[in-house]
N, C-alpha and C positions, 0 to 999 in steps of 0.2 A: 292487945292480942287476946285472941278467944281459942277456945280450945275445945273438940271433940271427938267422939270416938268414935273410927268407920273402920267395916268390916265389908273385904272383899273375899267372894268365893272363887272366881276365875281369872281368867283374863280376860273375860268379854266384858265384865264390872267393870276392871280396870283401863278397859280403854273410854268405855262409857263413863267414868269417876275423871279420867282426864280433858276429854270433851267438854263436861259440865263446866270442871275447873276451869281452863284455861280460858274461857270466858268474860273472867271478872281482872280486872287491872291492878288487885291486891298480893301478895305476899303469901303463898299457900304453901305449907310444909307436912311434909308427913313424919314421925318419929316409930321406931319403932327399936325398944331397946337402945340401941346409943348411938344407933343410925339416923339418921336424918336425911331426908330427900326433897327434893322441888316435888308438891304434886300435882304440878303441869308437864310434868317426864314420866313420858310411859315408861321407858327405860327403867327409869328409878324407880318407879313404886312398882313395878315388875323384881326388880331386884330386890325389893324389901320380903318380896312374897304375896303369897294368898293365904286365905287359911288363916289366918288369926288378925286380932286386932290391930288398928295401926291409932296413934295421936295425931289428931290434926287440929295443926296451928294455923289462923286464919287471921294475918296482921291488917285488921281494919277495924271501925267498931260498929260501922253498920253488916252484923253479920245476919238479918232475917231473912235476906232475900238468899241468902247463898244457903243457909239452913234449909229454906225450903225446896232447894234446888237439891239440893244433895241428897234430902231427906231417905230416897232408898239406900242408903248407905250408910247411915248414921246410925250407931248403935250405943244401948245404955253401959 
């Protein structure tokens, strides 16, 4: 499991951040606080919010192609 941290401002990120996701056939999670979500569910990471950071768990270990997929989203 790899871990990083994306920040969405809207809901047009967020549907664009579900798009990207759902792409790949690994295990994506968002955390945020003690929540936890699929972040292939717009639903769900709509419900987690905008506006601030969220953790993303990413269960695979080749994670450079999804890094670079994401990369408008990923924040230090």
């Amino acid at each position: 499991m790899k871990e990083l941290q994306v920040y969405f401002e809207g809901k047009d990120e967020v549907v664009d951040f579900v798009n990207r996701v759902s792409k790949y056939a690994c295990e994506v999670d968002l955390r945020v606080g003690r929540f936890v979500v699929d972040a292939k569910s717009i639903l769900g990471v709509l419900g987690i919010g905008t506006g601030k950071k969220a953790k993303m768990q990413v269960f695979t270990d080749n994670i450079d192609m999804i890094k670079k997929d994401l990369a408008p989203f990923i924040v230090a």
